[in-house]
mmCIF file of the N, C-alpha and C atoms, coordinates in Angstrom:
data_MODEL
# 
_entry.id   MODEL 
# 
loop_
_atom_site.group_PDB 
_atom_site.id 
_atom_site.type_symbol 
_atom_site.label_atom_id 
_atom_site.label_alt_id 
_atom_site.label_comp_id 
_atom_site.label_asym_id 
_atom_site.label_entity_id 
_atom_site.label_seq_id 
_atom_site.pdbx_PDB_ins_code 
_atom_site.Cartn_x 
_atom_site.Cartn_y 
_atom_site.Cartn_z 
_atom_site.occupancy 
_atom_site.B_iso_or_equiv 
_atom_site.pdbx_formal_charge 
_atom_site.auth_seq_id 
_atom_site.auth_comp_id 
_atom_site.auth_asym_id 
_atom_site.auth_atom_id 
_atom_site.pdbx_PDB_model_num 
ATOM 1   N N  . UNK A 1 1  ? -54.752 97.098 17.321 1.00 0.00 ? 1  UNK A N  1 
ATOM 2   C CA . UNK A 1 1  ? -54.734 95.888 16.513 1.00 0.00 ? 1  UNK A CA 1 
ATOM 3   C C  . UNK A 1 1  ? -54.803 94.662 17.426 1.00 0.00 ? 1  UNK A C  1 
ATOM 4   N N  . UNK A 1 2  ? -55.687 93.692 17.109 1.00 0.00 ? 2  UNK A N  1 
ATOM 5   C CA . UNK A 1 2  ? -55.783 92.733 18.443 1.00 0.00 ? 2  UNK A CA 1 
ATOM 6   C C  . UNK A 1 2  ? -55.209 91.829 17.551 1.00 0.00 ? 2  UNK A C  1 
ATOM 7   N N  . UNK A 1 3  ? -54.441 90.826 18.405 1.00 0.00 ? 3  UNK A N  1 
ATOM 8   C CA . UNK A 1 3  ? -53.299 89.688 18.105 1.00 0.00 ? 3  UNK A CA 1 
ATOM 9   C C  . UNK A 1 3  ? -53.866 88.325 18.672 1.00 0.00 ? 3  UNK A C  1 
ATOM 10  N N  . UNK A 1 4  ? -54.522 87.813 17.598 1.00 0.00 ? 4  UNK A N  1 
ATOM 11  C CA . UNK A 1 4  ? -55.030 86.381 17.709 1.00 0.00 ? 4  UNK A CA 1 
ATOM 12  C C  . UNK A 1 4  ? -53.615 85.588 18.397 1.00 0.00 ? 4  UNK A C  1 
ATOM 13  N N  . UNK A 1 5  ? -53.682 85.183 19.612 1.00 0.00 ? 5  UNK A N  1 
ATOM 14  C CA . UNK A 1 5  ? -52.456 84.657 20.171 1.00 0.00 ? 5  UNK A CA 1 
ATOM 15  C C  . UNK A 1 5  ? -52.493 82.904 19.750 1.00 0.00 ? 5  UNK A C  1 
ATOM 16  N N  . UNK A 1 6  ? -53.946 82.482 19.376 1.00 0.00 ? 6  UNK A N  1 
ATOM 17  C CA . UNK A 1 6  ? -53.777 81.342 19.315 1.00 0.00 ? 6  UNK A CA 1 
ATOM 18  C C  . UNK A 1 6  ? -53.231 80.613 17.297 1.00 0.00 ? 6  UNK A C  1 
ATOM 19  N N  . UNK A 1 7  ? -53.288 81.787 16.845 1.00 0.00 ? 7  UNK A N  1 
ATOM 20  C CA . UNK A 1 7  ? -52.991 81.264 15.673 1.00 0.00 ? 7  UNK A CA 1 
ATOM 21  C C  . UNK A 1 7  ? -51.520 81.907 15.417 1.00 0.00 ? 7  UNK A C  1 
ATOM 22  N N  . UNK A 1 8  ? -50.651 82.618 15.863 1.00 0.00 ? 8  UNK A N  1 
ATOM 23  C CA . UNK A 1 8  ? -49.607 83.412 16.166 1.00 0.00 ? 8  UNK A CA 1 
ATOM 24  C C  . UNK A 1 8  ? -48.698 82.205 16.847 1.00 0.00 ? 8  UNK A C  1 
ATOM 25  N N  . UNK A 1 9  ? -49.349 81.601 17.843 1.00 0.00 ? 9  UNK A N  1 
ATOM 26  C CA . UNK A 1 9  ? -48.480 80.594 18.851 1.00 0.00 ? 9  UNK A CA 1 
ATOM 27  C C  . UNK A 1 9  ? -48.473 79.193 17.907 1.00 0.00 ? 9  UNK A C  1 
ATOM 28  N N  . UNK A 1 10 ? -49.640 78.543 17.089 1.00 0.00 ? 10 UNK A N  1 
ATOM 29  C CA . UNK A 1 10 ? -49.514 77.772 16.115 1.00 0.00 ? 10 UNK A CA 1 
ATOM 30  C C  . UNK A 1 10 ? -48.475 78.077 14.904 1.00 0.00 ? 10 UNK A C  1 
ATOM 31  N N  . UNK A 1 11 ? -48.470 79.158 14.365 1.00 0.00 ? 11 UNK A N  1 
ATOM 32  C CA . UNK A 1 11 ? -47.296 79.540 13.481 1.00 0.00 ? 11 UNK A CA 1 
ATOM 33  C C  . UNK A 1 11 ? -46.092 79.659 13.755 1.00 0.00 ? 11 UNK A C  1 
ATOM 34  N N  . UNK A 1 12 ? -45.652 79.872 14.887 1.00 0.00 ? 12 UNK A N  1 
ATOM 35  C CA . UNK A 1 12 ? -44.559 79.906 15.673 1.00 0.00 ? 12 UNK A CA 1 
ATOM 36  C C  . UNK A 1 12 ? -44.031 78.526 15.890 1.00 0.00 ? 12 UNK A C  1 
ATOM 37  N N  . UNK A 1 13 ? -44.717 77.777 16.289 1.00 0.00 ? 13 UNK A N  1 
ATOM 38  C CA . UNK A 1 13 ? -44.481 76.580 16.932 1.00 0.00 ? 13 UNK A CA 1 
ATOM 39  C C  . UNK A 1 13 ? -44.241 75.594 15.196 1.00 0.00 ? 13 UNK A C  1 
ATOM 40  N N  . UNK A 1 14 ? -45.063 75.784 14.478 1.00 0.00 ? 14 UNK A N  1 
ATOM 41  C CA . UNK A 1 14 ? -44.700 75.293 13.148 1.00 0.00 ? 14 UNK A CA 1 
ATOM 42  C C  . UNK A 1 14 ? -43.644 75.561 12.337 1.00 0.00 ? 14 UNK A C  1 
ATOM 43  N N  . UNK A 1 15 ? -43.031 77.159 12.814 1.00 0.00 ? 15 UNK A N  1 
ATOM 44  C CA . UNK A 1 15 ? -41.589 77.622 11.842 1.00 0.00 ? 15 UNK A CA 1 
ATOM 45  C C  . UNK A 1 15 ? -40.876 76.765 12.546 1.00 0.00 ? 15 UNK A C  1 
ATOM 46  N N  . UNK A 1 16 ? -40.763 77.072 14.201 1.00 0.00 ? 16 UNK A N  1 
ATOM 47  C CA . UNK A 1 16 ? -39.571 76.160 14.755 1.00 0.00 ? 16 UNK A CA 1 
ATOM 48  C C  . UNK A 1 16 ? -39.520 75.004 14.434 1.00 0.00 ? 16 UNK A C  1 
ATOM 49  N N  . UNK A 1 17 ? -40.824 74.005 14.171 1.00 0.00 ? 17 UNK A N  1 
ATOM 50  C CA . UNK A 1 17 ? -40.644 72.328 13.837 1.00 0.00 ? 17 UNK A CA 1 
ATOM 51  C C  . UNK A 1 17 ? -39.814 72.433 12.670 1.00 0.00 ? 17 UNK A C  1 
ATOM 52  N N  . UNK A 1 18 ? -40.218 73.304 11.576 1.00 0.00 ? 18 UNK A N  1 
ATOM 53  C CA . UNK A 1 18 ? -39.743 73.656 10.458 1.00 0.00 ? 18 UNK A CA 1 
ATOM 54  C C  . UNK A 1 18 ? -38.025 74.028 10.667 1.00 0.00 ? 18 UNK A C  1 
ATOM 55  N N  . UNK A 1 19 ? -37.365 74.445 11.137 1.00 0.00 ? 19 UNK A N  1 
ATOM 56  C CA . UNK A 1 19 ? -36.567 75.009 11.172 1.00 0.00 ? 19 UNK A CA 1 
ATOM 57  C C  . UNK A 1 19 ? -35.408 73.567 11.489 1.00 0.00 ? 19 UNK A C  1 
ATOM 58  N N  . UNK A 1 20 ? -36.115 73.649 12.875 1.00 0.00 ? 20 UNK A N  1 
ATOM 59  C CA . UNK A 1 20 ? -35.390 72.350 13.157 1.00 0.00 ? 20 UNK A CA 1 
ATOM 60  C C  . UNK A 1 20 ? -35.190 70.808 12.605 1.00 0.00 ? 20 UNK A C  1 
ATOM 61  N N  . UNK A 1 21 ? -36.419 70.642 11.704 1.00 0.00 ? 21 UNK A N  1 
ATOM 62  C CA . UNK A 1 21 ? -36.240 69.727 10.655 1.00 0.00 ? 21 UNK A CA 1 
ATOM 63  C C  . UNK A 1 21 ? -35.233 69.773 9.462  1.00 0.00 ? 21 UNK A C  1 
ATOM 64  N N  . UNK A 1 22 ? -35.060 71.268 9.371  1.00 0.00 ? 22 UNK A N  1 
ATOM 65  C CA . UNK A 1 22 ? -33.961 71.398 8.473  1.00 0.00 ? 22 UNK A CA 1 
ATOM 66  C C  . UNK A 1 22 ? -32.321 71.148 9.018  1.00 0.00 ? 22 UNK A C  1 
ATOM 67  N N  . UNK A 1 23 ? -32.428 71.888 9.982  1.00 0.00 ? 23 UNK A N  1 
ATOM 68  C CA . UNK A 1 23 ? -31.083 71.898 10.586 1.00 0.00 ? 23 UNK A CA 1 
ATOM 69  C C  . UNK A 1 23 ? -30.050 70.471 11.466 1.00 0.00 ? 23 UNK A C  1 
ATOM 70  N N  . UNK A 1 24 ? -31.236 69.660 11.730 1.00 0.00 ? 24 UNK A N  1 
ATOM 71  C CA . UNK A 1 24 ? -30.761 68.175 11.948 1.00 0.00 ? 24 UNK A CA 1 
ATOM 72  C C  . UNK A 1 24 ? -30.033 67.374 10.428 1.00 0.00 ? 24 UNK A C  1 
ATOM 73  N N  . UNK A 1 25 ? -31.079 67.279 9.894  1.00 0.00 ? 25 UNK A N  1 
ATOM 74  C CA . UNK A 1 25 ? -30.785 66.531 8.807  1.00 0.00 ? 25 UNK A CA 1 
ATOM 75  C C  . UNK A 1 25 ? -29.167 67.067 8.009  1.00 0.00 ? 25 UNK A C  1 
ATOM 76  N N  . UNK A 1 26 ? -28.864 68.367 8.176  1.00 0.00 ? 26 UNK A N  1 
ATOM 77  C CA . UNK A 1 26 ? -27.642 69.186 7.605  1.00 0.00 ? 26 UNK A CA 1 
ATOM 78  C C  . UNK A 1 26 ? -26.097 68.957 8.246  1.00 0.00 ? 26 UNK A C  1 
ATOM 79  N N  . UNK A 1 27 ? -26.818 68.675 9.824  1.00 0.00 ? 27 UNK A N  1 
ATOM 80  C CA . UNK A 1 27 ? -25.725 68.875 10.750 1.00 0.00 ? 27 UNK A CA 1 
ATOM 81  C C  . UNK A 1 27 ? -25.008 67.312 10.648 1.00 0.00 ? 27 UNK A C  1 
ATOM 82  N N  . UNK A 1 28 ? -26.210 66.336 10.497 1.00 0.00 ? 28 UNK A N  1 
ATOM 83  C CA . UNK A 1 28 ? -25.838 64.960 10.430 1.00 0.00 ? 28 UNK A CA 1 
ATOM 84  C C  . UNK A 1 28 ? -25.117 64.291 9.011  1.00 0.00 ? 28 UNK A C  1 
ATOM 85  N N  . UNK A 1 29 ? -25.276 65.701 7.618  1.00 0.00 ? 29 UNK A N  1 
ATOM 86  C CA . UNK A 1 29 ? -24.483 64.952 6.723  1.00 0.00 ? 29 UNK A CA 1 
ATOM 87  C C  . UNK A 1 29 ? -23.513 65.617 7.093  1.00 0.00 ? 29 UNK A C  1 
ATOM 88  N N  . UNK A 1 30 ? -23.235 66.783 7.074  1.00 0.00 ? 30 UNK A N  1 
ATOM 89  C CA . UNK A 1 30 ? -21.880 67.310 8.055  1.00 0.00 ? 30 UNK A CA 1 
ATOM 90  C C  . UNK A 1 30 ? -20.590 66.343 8.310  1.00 0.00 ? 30 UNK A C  1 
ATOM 91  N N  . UNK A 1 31 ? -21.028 65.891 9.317  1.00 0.00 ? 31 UNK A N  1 
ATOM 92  C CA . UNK A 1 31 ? -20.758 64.364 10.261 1.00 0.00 ? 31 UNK A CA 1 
ATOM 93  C C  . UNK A 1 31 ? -20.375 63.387 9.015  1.00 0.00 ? 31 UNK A C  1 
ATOM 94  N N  . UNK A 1 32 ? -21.376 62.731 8.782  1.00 0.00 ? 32 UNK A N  1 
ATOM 95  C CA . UNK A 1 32 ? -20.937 61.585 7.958  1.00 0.00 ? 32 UNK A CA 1 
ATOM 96  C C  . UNK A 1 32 ? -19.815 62.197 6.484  1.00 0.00 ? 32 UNK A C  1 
ATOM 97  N N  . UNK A 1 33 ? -20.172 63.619 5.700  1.00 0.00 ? 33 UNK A N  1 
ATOM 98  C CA . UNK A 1 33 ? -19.175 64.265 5.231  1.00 0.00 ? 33 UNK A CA 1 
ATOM 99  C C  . UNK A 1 33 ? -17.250 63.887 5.869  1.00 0.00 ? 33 UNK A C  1 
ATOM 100 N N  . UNK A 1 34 ? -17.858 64.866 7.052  1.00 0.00 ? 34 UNK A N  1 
ATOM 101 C CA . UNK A 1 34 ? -16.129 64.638 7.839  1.00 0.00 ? 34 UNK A CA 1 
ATOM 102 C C  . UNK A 1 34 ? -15.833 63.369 7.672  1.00 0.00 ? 34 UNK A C  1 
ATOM 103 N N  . UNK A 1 35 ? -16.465 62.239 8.131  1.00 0.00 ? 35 UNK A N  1 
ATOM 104 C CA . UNK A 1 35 ? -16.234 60.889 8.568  1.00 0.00 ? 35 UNK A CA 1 
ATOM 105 C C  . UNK A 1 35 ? -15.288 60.568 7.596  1.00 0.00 ? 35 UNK A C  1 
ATOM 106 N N  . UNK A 1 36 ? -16.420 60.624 6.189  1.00 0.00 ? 36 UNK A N  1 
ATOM 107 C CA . UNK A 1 36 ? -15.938 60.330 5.163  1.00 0.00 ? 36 UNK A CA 1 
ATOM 108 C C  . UNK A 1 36 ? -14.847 60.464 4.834  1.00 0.00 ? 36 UNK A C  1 
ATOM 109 N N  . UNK A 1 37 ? -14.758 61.913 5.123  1.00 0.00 ? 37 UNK A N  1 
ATOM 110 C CA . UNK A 1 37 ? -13.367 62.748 4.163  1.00 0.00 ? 37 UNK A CA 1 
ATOM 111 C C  . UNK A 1 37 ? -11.775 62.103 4.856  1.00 0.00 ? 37 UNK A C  1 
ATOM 112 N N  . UNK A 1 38 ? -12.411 61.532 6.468  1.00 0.00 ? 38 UNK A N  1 
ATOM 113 C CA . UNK A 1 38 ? -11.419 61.312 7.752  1.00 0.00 ? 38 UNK A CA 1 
ATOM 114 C C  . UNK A 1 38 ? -10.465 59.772 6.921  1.00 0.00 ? 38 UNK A C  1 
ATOM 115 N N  . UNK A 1 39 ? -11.570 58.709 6.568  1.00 0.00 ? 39 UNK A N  1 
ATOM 116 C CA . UNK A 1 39 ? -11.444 57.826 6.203  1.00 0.00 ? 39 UNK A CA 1 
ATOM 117 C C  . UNK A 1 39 ? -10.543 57.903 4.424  1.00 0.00 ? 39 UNK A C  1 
ATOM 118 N N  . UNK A 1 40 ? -10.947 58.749 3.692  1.00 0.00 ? 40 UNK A N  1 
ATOM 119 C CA . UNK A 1 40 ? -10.077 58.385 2.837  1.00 0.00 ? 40 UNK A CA 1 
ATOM 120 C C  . UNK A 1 40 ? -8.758  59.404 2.767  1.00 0.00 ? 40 UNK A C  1 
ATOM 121 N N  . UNK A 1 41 ? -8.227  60.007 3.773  1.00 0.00 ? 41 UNK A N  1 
ATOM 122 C CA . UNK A 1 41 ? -7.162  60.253 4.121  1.00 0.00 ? 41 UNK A CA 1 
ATOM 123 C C  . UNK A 1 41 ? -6.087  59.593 4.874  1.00 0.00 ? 41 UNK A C  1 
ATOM 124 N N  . UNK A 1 42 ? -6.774  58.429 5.609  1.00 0.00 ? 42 UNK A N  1 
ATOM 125 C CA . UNK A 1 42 ? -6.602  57.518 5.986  1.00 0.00 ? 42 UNK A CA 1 
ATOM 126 C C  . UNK A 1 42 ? -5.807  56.680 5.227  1.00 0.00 ? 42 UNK A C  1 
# 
């Protein structure tokens, strides 16, 4: 089975953008979550 490396390395490289677009945006309400929660315990 021959393995087109150049469209394999494009899909790859697109899950990770993908991936990591998700996982920023999550980690940063996270953050402002805690902040939040810090402040009205306060």
């Amino acid at each position: 089975m021959y393995i087109d490396w150049v469209t394999w390395s494009v899909w790859l490289i697109g899950f990770a953008i993908l991936v990591i677009w998700i996982y920023f945006p999550i980690r940063e309400f996270k953050n402002l979550y805690k902040k939040k929660k810090e402040q009205k315990e306060k």
